[in-house]
DOBAKE-599499 format. One line per field, with one value per residue: x negated, y negated, z negated of N, C-alpha, C in turn; chain; residue in one letter; residue number from 1. Coordinates in steps of 0.2 Angstrom, whole numbers. Example, Ala and Ser with C-alpha at 12.3 -4.5 7.8 and 13.67 -1.06 7.14 Angstrom:
<atoms>
n_xx	(-66, -64)
n_yy	(28, 11)
n_zz	(-39, -35)
ca_xx	(-62, -68)
ca_yy	(22, 5)
ca_zz	(-39, -36)
c_xx	(-66, -64)
c_yy	(16, 0)
c_zz	(-39, -39)
chain	(A, A)
res	(A, S)
n	(1, 2)
</atoms>
This chain:
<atoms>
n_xx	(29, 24, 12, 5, -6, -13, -24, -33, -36, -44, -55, -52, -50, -40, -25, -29, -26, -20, -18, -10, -10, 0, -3, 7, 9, 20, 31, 45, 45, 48, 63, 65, 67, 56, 42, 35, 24, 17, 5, -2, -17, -11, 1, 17, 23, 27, 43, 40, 44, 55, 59, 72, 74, 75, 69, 76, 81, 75, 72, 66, 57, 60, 49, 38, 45, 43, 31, 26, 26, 35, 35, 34, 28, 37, 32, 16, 17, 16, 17, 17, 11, 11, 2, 1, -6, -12, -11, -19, -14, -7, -16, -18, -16, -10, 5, 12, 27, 37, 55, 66, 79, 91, 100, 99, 96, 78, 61, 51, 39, 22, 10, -10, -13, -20, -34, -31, -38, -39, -49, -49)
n_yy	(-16, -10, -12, -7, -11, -5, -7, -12, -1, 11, 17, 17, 17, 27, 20, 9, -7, -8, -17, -14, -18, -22, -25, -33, -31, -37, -46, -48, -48, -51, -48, -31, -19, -11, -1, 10, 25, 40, 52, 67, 79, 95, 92, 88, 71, 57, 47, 32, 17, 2, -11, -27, -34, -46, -47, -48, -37, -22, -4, 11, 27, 35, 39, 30, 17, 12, 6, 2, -13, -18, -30, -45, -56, -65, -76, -72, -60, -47, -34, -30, -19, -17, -8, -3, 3, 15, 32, 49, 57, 50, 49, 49, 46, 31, 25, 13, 7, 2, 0, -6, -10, -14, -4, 9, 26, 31, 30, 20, 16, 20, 13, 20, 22, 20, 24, 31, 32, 39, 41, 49)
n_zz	(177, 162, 149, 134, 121, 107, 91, 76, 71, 55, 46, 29, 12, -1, -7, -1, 13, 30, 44, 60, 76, 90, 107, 121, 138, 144, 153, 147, 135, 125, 124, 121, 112, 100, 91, 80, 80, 74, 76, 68, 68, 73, 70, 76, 85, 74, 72, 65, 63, 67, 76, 81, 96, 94, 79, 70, 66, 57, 55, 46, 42, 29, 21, 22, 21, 8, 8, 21, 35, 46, 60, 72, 84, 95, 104, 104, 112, 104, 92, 74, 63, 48, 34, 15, 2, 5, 10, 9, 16, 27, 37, 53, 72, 79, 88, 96, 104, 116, 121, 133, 128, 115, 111, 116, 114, 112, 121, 131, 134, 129, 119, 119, 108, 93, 79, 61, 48, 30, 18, 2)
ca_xx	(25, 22, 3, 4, -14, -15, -28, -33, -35, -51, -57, -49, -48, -33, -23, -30, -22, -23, -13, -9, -7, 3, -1, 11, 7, 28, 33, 49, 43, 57, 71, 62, 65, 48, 42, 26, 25, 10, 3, -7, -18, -9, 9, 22, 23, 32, 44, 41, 49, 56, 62, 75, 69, 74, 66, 80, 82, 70, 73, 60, 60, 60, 42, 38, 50, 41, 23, 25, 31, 35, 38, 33, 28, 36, 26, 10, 18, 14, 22, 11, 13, 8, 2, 0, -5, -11, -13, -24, -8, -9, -21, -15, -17, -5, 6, 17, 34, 44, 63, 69, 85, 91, 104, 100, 91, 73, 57, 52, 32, 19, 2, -15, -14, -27, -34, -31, -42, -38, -50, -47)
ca_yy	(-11, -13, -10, -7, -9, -4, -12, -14, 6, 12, 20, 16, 22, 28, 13, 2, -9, -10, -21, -13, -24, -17, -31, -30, -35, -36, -52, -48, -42, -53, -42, -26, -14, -12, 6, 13, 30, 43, 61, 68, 85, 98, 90, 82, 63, 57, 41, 28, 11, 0, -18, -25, -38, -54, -47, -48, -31, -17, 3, 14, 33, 36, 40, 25, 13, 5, 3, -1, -15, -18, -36, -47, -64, -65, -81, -67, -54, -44, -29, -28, -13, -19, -3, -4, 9, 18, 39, 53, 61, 47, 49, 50, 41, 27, 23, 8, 12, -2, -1, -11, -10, -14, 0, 15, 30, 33, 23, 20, 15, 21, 14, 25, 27, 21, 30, 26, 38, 37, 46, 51)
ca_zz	(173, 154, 145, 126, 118, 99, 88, 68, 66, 55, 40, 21, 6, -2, -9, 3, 18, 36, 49, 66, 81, 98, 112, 126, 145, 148, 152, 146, 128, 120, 126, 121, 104, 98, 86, 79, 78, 72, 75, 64, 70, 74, 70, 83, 85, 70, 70, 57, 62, 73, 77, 85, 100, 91, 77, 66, 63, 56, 52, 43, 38, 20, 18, 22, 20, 3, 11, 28, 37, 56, 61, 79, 87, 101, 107, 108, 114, 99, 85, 71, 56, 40, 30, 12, -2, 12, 6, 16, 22, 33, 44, 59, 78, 77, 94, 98, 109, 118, 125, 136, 125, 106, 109, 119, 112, 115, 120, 140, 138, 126, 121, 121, 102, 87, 72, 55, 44, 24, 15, -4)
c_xx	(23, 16, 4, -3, -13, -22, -27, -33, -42, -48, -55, -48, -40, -30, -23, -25, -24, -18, -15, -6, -6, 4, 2, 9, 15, 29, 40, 50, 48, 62, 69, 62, 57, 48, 35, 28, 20, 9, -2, -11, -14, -3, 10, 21, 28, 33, 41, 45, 49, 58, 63, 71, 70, 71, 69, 83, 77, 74, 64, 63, 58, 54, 38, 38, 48, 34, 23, 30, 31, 35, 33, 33, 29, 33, 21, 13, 17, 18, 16, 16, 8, 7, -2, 1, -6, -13, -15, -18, -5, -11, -17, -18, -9, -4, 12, 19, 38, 51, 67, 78, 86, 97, 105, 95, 83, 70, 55, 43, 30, 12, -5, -16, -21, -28, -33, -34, -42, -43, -49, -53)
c_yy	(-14, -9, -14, -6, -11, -9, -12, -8, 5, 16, 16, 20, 22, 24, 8, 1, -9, -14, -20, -18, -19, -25, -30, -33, -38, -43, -55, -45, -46, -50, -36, -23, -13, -5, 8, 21, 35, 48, 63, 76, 90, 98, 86, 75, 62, 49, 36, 21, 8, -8, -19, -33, -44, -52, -47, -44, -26, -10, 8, 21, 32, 35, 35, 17, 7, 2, -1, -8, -18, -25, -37, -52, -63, -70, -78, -62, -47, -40, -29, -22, -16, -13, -4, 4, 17, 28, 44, 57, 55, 44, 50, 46, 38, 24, 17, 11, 6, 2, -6, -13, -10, -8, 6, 17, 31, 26, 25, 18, 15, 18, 19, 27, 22, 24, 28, 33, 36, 41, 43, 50)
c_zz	(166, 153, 139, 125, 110, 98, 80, 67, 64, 50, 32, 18, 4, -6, -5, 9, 26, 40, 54, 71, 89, 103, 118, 133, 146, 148, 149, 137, 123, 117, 122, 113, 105, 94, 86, 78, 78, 74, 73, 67, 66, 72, 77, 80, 81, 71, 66, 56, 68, 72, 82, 90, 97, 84, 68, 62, 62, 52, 51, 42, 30, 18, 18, 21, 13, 4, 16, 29, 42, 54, 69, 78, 94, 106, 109, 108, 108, 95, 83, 68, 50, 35, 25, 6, 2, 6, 12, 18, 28, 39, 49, 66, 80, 85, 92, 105, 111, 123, 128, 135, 119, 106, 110, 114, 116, 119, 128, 141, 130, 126, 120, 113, 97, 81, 68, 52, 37, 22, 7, -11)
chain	(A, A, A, A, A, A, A, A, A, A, A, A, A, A, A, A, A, A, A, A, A, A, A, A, A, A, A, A, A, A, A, A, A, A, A, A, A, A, A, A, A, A, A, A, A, A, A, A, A, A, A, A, A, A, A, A, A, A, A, A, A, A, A, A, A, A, A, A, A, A, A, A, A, A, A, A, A, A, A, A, A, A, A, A, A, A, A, A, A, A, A, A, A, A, A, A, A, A, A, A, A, A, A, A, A, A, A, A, A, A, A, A, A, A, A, A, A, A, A, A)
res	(X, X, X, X, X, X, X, X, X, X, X, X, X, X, X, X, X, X, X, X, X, X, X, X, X, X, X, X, X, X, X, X, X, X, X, X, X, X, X, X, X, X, X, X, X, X, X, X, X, X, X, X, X, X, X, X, X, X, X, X, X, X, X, X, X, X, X, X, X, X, X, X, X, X, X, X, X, X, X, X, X, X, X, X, X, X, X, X, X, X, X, X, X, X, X, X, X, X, X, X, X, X, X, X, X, X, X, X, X, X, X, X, X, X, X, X, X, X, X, X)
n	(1, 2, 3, 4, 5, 6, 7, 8, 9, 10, 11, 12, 13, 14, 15, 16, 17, 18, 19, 20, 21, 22, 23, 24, 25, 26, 27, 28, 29, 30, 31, 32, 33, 34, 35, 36, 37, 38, 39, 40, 41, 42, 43, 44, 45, 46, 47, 48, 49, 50, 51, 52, 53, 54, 55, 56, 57, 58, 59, 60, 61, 62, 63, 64, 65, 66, 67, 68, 69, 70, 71, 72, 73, 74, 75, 76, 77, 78, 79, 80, 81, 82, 83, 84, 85, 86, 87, 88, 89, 90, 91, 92, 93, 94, 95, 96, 97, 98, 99, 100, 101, 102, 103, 104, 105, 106, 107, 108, 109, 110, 111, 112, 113, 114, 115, 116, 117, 118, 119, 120)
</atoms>
């Protein structure tokens, strides 16, 4: 059984930074793709990035791609999100998503989510 526990969301202004942290129970969190991903009220859960389990590889969507940035310690079990330039269109409730794969489609255990609130 895997248990993802978010961390590091709050309230910032726009411009400002936050850094999200996803700690993993898995004893196996090495092996494991890793992804953050948001929903904001009343939109679906929207991807944003991912890494792969050595850490050696990272994918972004576009909208993101020059602010944010994924990275891991696999010694603590740990993905962070580094988000920089933050803007109120990025409120949202921020989840982490492991895979027990760097190659299949789709993610296999979700954490409970934290908030991040930008105001303007």
């Amino acid at each position: 059984q895997v248990q993802l526990v978010e961390s590091g969301g709050g309230l910032v202004q726009a411009g400002g930074s936050l850094r999200l942290s996803c700690a993993a129970s898995a004893r196996a969190f090495s092996t494991y793709r890793m992804g953050w991903f948001r929903q904001a009220p009343g939109k679906e859960r929207e991807y944003l990035a991912a890494i792969s389990s050595g850490g050696d590889r990272t994918s972004y969507i576009d909208s993101v791609k020059d602010r944010f940035t994924i990275s891991r310690d696999n010694a603590k079990n740990t993905v962070y999100l580094q988000m920089n330039s933050l803007k109120p269109e990025d409120t949202a409730v921020y989840y982490c998503a492991a895979s027990d794969s760097d190659w299949k489609a789709g993610y296999d255990y979700w954490g409970q989510g934290t908030q991040v609130t930008v105001s303007s």
